[in-house]
C-alpha positions in Angstrom: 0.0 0.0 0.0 2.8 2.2 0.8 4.7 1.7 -2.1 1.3 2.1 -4.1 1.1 5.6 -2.5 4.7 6.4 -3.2 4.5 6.0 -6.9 1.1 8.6 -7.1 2.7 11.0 -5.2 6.1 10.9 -7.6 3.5 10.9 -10.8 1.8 14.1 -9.3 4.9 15.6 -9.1 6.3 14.8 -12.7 2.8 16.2 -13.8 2.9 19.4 -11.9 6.4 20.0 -13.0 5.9 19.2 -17.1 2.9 22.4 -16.6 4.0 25.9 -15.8 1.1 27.9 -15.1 0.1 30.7 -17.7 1.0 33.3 -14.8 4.8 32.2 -14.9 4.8 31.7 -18.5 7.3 34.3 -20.3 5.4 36.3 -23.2 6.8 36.3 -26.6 9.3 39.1 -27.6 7.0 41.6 -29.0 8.4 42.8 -33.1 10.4 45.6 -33.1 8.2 49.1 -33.9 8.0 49.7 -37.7 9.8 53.0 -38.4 8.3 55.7 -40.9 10.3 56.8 -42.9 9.3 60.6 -44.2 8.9 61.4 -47.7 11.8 63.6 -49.2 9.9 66.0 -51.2 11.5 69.0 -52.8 11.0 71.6 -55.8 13.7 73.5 -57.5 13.8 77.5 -58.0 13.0 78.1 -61.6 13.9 82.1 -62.1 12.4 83.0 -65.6 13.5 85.0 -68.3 12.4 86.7 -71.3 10.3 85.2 -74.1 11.2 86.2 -77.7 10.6 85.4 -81.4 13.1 84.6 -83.4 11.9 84.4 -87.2 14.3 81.9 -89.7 16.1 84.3 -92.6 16.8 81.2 -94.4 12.9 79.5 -94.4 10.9 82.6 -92.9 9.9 80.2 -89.9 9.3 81.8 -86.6 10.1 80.1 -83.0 10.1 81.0 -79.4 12.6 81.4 -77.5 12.9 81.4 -73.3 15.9 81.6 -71.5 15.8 80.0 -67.8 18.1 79.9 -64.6 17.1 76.3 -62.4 18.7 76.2 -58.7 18.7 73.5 -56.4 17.8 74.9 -52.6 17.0 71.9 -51.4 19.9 70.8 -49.6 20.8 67.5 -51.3 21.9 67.2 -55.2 19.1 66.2 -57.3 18.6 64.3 -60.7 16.3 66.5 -63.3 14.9 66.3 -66.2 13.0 69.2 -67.3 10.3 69.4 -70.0 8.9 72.7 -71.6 5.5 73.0 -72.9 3.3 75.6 -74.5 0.0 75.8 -74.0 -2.2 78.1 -76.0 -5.7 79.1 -75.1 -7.4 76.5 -77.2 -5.9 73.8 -75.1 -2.8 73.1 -77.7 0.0 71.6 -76.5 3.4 72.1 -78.4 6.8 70.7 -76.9 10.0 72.5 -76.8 12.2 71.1 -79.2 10.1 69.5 -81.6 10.8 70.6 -85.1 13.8 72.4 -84.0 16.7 72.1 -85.8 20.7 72.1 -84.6 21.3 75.0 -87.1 18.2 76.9 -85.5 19.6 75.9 -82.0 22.9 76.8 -82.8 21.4 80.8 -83.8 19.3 81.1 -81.0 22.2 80.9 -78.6 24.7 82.3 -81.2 22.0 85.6 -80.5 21.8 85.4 -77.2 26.0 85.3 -76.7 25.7 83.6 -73.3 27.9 80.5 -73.1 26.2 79.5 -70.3 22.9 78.9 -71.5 23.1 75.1 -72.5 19.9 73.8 -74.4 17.4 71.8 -73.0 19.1 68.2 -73.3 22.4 69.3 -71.8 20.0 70.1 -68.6 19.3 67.2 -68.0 21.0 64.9 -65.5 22.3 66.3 -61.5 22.3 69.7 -60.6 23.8 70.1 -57.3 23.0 72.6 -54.1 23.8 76.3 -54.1 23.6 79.1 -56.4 27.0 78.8 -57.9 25.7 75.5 -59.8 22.8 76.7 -60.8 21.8 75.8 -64.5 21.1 78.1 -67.3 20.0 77.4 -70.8 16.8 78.1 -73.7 14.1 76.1 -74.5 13.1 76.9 -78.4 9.4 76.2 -79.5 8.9 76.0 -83.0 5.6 78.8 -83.1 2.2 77.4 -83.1 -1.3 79.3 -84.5 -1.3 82.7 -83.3 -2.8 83.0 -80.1 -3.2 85.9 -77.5 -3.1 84.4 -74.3 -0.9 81.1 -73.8 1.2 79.9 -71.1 4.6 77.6 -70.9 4.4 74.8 -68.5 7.6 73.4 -66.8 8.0 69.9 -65.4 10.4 68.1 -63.6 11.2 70.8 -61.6 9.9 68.9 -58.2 9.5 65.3 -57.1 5.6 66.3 -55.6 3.1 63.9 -56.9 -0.4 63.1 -56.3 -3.5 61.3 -57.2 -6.7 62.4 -58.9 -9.4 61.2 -61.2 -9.5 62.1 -64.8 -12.6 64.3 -64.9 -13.8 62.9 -68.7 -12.7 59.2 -68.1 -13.5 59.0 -64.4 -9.8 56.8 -64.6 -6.9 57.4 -61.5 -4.4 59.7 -63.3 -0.9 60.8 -61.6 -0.9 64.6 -61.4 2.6 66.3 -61.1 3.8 69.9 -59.3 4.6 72.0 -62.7 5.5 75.1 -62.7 3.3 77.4 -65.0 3.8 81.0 -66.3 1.0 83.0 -68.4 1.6 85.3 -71.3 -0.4 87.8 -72.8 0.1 88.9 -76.7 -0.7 92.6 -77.1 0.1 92.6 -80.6 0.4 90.4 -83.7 2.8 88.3 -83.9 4.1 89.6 -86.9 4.7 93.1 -85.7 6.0 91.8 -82.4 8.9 93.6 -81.1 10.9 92.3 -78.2 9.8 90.4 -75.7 6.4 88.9 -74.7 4.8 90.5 -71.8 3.7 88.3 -69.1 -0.2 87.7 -68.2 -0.9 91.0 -65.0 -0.7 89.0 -61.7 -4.0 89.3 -60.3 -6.4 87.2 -58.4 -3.6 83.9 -59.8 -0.1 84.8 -59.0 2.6 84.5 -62.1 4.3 82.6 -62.4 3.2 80.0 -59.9 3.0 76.3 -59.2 0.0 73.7 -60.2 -0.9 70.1 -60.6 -0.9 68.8 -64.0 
């Protein structure tokens, strides 16, 4: 009987020690906190200059002309690739550069006597920080219908993005921070002399940035 006894007490006491209650149980390591990391957004400073004509004596073609000075305030060298558009009141869209020859290039800046004004693909690539490498050059539009009021868009001058729906398709589109200055023809274009005078700032400032 004794030794009956003796073998339930030393099962009991395998059992209790094979359970630990939940109390002295040790909880599992909890994962490591997820850190945010904040979105690096930046824009560039475009400084505008003048827009001209500059009619062909060889074909009689006209093109604009806009010089440009891009610096990078942002603290950390960027990698840009600008694209200039014009946009004309009846919603036409005509792209620097198109149509644009190397010999018409070549006179725009041979005109302009600035050897630091590169063209639009020699922009392109890193600008680093500070005002002593800023980037100058022209963007050269071959002209368009006439038009009074029209404005040149500039992208690729900030890394801003966001969302919205296409207003005719109803579709997600990407919209991108542009930078957008309006002009205002007070003459023909044929007896235009010197420069084209920019839109009157008024309710809109100009030049200023939207989402395109």
């Amino acid at each position: 009987m004794n030794q009956m006894l003796h073998l339930v007490f030393l099962a009991m006491v395998a059992l209790q020690n094979d359970i630990t209650p939940a109390a002295q149980q040790t909880p599992p390591p909890k994962p490591p906190a997820a850190r945010t990391r904040a979105i690096d957004q930046w824009e560039l400073d475009y400084q505008v200059g003048p827009l001209r004509l500059y009619k062909d004596g060889e074909t009689g073609e006209a093109f604009w002309y806009a010089t440009y000075t891009i610096v990078n305030r942002t603290g950390r060298d960027r990698s840009i690739a600008p694209q200039w558009s014009i946009l004309d009141e009846e919603g036409r869209l005509f792209n620097a550069g198109e149509g644009v020859s190397r010999r018409i290039q070549r006179a725009v800046q041979t005109l302009l006597a600035n050897p630091l004004h590169e063209d639009q693909s020699a922009v392109i690539g890193d600008i680093m920080t500070g005002e002593e490498n800023a980037k100058s050059g022209v963007a050269i539009w071959k002209v368009g219908p006439e038009a009074r009021r029209f404005s040149i868009l500039v992208s690729g001058l900030s890394n801003i993005k966001k969302t919205s729906d296409d207003p005719t398709t109803k579709k997600p589109i990407v919209l991108k921070k542009t930078r957008r200055i309006d002009y205002q023809m007070s003459c023909d274009r044929a007896t235009l002399i010197g420069e084209v005078p920019m839109t009157p700032s008024g309710v809109e400032q100009n030049p200023r940035w939207i989402m395109r």
